[in-house]
Backbone atoms as SQL, in Angstrom:
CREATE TABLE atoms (id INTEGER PRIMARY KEY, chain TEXT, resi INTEGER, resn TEXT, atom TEXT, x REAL, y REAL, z REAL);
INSERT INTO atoms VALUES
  (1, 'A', 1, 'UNK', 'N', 0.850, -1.163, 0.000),
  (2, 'A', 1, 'UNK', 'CA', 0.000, 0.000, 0.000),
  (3, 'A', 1, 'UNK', 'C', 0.901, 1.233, 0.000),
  (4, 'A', 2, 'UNK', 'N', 0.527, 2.134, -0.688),
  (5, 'A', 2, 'UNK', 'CA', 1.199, 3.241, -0.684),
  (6, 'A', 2, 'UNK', 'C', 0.740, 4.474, -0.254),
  (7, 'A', 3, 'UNK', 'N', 1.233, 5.606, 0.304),
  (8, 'A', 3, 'UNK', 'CA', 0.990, 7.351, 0.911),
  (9, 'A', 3, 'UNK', 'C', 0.640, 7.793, -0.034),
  (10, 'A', 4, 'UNK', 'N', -0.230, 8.498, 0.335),
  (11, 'A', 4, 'UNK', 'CA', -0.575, 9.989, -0.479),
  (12, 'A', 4, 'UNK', 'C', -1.517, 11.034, 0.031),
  (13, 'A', 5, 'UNK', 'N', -0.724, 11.563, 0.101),
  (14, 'A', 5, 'UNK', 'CA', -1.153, 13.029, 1.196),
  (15, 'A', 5, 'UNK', 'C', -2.007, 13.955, 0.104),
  (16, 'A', 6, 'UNK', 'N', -2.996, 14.302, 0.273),
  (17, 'A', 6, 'UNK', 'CA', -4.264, 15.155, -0.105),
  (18, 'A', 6, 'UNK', 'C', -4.389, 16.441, 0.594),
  (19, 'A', 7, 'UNK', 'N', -4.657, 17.243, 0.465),
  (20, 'A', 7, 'UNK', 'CA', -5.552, 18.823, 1.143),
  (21, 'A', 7, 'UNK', 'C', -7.219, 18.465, 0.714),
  (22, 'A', 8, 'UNK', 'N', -7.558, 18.825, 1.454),
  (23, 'A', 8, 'UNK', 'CA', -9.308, 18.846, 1.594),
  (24, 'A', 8, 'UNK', 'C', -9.592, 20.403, 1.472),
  (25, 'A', 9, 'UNK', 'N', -10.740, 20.904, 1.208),
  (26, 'A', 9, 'UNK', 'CA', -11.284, 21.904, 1.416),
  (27, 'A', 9, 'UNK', 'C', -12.147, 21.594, 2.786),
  (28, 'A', 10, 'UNK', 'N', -12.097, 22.615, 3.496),
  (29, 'A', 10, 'UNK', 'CA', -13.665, 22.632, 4.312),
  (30, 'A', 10, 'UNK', 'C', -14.817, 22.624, 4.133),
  (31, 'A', 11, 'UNK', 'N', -15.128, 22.714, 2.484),
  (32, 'A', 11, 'UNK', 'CA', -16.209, 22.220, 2.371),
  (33, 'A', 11, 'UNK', 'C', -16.270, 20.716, 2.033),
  (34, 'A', 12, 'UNK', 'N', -15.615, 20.263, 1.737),
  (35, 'A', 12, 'UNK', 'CA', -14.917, 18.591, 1.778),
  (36, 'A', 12, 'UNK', 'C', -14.854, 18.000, 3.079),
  (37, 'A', 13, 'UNK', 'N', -13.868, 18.933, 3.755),
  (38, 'A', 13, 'UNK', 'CA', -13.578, 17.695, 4.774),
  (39, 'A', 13, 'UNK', 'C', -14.462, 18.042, 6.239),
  (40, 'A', 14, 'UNK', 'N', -15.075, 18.639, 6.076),
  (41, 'A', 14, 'UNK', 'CA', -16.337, 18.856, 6.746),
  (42, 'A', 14, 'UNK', 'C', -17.486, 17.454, 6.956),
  (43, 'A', 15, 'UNK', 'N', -17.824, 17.563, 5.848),
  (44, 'A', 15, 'UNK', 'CA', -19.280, 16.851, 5.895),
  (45, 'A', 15, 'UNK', 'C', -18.840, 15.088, 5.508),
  (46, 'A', 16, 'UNK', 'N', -17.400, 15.039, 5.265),
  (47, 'A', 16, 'UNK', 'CA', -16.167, 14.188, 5.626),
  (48, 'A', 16, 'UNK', 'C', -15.873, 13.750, 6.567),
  (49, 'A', 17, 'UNK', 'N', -15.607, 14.576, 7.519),
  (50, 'A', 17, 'UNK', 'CA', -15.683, 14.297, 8.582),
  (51, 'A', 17, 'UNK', 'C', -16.764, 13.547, 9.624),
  (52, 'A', 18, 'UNK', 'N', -17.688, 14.522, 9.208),
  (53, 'A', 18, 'UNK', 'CA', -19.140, 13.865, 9.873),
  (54, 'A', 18, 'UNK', 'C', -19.840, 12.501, 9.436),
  (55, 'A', 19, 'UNK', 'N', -19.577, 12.304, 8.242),
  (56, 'A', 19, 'UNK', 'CA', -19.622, 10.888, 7.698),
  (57, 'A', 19, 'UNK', 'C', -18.809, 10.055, 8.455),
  (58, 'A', 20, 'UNK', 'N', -18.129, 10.045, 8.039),
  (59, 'A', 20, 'UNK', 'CA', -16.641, 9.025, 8.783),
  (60, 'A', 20, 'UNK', 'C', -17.535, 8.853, 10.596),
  (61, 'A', 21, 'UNK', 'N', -17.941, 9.582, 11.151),
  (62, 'A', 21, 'UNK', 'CA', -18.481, 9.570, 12.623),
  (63, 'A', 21, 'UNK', 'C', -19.705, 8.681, 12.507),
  (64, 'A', 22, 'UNK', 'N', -20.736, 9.190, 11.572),
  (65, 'A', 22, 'UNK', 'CA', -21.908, 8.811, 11.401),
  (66, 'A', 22, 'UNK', 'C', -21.856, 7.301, 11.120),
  (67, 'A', 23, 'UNK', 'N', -20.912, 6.838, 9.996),
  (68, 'A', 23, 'UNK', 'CA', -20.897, 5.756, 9.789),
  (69, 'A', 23, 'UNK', 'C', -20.210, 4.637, 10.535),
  (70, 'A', 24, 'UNK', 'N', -19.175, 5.328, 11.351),
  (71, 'A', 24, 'UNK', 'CA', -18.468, 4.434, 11.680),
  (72, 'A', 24, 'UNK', 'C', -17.215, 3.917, 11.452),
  (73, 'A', 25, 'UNK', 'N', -16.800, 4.837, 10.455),
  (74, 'A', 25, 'UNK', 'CA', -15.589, 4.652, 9.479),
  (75, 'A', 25, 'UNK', 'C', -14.596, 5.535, 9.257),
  (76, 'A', 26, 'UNK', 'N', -13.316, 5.245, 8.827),
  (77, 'A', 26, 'UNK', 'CA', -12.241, 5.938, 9.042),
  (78, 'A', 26, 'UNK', 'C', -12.514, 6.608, 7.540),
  (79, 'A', 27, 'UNK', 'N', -11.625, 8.129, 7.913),
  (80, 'A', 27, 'UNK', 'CA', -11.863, 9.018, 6.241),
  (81, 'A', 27, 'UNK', 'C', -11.096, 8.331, 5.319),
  (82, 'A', 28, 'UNK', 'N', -9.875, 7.730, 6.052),
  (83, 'A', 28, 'UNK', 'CA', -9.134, 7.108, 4.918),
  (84, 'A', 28, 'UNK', 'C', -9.952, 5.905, 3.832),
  (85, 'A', 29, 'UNK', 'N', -10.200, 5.236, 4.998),
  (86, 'A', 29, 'UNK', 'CA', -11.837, 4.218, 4.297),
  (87, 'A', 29, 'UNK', 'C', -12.682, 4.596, 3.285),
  (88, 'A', 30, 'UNK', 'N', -13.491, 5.741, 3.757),
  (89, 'A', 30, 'UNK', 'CA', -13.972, 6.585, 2.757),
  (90, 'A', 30, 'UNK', 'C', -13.683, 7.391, 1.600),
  (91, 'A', 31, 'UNK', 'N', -12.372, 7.721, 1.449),
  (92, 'A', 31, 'UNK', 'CA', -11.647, 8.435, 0.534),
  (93, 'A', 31, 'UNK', 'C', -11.212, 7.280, -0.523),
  (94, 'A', 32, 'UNK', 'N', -10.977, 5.961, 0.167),
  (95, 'A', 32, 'UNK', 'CA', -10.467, 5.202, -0.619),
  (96, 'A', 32, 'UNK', 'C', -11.871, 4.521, -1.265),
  (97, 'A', 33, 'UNK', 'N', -12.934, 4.226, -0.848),
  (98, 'A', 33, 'UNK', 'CA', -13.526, 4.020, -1.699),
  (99, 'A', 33, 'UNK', 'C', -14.394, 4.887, -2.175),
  (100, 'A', 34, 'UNK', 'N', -14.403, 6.165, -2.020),
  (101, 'A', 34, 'UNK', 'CA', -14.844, 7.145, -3.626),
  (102, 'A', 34, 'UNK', 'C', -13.895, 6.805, -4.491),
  (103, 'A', 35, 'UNK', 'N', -12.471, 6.847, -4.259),
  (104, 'A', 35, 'UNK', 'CA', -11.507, 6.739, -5.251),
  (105, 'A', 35, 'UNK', 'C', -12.336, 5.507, -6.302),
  (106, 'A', 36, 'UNK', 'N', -12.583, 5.158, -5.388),
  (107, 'A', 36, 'UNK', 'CA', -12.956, 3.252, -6.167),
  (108, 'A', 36, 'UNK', 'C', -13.697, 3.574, -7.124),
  (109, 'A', 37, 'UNK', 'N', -14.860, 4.168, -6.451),
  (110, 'A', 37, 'UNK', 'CA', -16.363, 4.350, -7.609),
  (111, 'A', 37, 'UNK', 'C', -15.678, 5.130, -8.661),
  (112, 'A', 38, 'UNK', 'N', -15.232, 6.106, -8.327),
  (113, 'A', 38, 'UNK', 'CA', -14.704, 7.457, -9.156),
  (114, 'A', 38, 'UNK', 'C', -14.282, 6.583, -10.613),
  (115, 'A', 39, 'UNK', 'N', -12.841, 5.365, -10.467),
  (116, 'A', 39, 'UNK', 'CA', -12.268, 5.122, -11.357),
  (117, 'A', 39, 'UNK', 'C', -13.444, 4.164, -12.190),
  (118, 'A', 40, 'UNK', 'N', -13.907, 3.059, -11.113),
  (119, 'A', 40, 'UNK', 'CA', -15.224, 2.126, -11.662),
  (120, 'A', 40, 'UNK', 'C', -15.968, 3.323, -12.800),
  (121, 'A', 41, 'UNK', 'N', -16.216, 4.323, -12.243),
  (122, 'A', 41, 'UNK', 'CA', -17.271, 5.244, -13.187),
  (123, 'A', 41, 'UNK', 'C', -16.598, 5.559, -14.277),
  (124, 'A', 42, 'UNK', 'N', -15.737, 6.218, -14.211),
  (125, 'A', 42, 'UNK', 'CA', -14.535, 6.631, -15.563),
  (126, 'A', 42, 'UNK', 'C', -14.503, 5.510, -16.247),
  (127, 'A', 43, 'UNK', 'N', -13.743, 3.981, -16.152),
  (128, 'A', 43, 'UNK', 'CA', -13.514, 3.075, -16.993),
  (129, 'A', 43, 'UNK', 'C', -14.785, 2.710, -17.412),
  (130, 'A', 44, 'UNK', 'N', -16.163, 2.571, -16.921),
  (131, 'A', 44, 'UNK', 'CA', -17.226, 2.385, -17.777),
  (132, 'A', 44, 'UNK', 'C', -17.746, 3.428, -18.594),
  (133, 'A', 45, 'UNK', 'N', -17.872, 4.954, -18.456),
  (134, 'A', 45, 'UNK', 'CA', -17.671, 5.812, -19.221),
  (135, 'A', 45, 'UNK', 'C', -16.777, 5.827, -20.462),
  (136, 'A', 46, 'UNK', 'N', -15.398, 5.031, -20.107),
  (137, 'A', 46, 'UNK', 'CA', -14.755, 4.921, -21.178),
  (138, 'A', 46, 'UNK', 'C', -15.156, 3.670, -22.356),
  (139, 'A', 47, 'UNK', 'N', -15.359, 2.403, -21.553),
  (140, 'A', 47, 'UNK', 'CA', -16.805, 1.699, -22.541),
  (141, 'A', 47, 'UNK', 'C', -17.628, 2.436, -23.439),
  (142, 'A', 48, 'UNK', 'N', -17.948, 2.827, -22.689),
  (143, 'A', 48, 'UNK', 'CA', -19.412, 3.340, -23.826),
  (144, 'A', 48, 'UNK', 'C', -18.950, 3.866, -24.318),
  (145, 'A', 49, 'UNK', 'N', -18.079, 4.966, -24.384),
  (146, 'A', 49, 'UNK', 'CA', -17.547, 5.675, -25.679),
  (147, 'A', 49, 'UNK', 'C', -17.249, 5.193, -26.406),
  (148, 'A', 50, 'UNK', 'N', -16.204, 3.981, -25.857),
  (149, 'A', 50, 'UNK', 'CA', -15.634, 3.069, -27.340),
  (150, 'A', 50, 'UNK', 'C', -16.786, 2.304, -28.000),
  (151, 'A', 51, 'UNK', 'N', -17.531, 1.778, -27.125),
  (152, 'A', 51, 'UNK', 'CA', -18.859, 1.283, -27.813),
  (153, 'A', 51, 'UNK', 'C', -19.613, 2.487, -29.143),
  (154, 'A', 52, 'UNK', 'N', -19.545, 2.916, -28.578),
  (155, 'A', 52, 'UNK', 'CA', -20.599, 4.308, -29.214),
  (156, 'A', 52, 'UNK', 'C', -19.634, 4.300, -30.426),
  (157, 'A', 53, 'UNK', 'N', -18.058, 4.689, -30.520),
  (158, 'A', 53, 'UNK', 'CA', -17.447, 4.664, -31.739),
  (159, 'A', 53, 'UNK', 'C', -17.740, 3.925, -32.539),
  (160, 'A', 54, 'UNK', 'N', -17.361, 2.673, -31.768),
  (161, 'A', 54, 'UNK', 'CA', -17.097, 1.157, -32.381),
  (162, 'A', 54, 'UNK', 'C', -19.196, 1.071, -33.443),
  (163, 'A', 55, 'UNK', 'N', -20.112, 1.438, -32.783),
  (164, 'A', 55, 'UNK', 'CA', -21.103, 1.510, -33.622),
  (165, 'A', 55, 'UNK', 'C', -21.571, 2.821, -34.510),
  (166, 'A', 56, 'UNK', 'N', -20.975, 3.938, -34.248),
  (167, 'A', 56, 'UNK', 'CA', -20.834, 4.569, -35.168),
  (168, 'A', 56, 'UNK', 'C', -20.278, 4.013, -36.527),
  (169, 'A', 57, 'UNK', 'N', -19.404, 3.817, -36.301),
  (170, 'A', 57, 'UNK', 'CA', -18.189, 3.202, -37.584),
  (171, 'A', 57, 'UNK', 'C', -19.050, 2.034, -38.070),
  (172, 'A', 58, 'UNK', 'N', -19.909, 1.175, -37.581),
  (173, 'A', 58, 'UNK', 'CA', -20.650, 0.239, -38.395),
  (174, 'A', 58, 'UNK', 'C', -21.569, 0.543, -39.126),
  (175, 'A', 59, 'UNK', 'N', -22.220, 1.724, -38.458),
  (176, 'A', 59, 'UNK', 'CA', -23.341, 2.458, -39.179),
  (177, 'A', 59, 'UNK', 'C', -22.843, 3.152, -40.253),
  (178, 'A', 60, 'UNK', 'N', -21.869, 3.296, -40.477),
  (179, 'A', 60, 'UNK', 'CA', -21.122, 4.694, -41.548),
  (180, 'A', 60, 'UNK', 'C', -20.649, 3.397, -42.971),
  (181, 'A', 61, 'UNK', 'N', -20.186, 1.672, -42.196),
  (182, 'A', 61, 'UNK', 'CA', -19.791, 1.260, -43.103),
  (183, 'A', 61, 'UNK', 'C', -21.010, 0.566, -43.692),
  (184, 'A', 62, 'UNK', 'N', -22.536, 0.681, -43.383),
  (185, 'A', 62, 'UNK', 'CA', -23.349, -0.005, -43.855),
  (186, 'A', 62, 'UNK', 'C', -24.141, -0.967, -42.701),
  (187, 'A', 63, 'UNK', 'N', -23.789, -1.214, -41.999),
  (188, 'A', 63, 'UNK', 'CA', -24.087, -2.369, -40.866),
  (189, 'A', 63, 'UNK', 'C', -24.913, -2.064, -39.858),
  (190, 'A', 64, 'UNK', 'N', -25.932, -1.968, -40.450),
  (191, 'A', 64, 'UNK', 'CA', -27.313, -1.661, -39.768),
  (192, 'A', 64, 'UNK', 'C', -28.627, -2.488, -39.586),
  (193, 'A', 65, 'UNK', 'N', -29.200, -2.492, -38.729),
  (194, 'A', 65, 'UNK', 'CA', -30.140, -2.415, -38.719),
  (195, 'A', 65, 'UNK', 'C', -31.704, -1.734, -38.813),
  (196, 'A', 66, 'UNK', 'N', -32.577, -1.945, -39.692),
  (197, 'A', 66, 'UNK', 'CA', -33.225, -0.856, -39.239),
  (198, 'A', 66, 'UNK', 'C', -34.423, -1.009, -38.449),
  (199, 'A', 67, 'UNK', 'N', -34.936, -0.253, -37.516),
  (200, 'A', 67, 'UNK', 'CA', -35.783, -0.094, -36.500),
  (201, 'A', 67, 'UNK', 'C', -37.347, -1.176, -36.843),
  (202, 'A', 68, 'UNK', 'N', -37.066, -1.075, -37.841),
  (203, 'A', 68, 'UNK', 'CA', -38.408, -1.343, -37.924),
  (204, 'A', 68, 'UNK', 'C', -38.616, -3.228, -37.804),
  (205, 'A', 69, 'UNK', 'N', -37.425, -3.449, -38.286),
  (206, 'A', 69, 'UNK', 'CA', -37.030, -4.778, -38.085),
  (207, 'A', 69, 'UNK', 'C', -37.104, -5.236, -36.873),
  (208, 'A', 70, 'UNK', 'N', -35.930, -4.568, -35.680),
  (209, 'A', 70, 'UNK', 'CA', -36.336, -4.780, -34.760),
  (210, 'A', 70, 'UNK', 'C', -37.388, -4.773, -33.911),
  (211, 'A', 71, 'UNK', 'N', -38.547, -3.968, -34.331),
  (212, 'A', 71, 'UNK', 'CA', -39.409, -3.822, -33.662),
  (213, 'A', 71, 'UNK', 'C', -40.492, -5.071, -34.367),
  (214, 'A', 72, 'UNK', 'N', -40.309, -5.724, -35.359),
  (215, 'A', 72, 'UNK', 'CA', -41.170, -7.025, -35.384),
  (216, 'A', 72, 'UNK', 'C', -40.429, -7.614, -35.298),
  (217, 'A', 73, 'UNK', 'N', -39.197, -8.061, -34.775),
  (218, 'A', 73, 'UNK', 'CA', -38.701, -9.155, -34.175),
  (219, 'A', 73, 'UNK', 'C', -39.027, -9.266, -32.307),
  (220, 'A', 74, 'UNK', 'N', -38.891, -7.746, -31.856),
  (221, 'A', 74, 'UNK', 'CA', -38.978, -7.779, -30.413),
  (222, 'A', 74, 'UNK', 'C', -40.758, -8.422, -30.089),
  (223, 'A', 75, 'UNK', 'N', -41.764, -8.014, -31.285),
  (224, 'A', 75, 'UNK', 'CA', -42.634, -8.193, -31.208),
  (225, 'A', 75, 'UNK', 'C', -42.984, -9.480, -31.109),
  (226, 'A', 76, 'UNK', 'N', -42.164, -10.583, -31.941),
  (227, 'A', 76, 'UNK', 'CA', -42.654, -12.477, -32.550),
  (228, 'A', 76, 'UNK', 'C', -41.870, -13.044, -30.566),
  (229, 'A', 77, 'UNK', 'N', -41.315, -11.901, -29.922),
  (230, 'A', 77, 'UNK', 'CA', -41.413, -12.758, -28.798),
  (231, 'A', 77, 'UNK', 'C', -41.718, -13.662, -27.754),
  (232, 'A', 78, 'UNK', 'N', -41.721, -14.541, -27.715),
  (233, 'A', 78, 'UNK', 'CA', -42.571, -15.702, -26.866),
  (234, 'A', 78, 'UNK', 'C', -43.941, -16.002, -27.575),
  (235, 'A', 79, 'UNK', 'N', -43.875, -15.381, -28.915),
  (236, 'A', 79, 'UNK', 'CA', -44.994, -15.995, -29.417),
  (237, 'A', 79, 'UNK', 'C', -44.714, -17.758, -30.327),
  (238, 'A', 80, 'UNK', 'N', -45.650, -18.442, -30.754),
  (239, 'A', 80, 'UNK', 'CA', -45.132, -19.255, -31.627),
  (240, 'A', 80, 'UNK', 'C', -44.665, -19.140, -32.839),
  (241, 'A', 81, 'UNK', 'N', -44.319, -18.053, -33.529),
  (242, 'A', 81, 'UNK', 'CA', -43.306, -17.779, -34.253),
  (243, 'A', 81, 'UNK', 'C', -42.182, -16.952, -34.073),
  (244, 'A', 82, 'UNK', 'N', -41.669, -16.880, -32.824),
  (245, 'A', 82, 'UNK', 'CA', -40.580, -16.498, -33.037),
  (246, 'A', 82, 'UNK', 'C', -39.976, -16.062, -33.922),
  (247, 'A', 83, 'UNK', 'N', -38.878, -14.811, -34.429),
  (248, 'A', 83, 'UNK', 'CA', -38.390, -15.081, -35.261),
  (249, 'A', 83, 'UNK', 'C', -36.610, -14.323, -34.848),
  (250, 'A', 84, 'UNK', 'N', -35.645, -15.171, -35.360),
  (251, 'A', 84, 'UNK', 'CA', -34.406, -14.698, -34.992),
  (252, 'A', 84, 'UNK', 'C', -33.697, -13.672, -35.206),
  (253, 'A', 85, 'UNK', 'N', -32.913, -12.956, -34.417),
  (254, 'A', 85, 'UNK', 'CA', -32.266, -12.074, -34.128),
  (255, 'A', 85, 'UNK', 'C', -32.138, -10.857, -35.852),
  (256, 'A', 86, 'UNK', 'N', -32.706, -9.798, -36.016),
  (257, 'A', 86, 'UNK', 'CA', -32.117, -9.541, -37.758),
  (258, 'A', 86, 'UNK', 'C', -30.491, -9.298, -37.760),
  (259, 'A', 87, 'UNK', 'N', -30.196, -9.635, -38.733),
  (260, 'A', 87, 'UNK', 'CA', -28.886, -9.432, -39.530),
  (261, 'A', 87, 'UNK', 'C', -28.411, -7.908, -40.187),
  (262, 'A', 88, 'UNK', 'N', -27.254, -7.826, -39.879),
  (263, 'A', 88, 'UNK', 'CA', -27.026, -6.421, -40.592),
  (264, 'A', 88, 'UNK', 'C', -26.720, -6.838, -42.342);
């Protein structure tokens, strides 16, 4: 494990403070897991972007679907005709 010394604001380490009491828990505890969510949130943010590219670029090369398809396929659901997934 490694140091790393931070400054807080008072409006930070205020209601920081009072948490850490309320809950039961040390700030370091708490600091370390916002850190957590913080990065969890960023690297899935960074997903979707690449997602979002990655289907942009299919749509631009042709590889689509169109809506309307899907919407009578979502429709043949659990009925007895089914029908499978459309194709780009």
């Amino acid at each position: 494990m490694s140091l790393t010394s931070i400054r807080l604001n008072n409006e930070v380490e205020i209601p920081l403070e009072n948490l850490s009491k309320k809950l039961d828990r040390s700030k370091n505890y708490l600091i370390n897991q916002a850190i957590r969510e913080f990065i969890a949130r960023k690297e899935m943010e960074e997903t979707l972007w690449s997602d979002t590219l990655e289907a942009l670029d299919s749509i631009k090369s042709g590889k689509a679907v169109s809506g309307q398809e899907v919407e009578s396929w979502l429709q043949s659901w659990g009925g007895p005709n089914e029908k499978a997934p459309p194709k780009p």
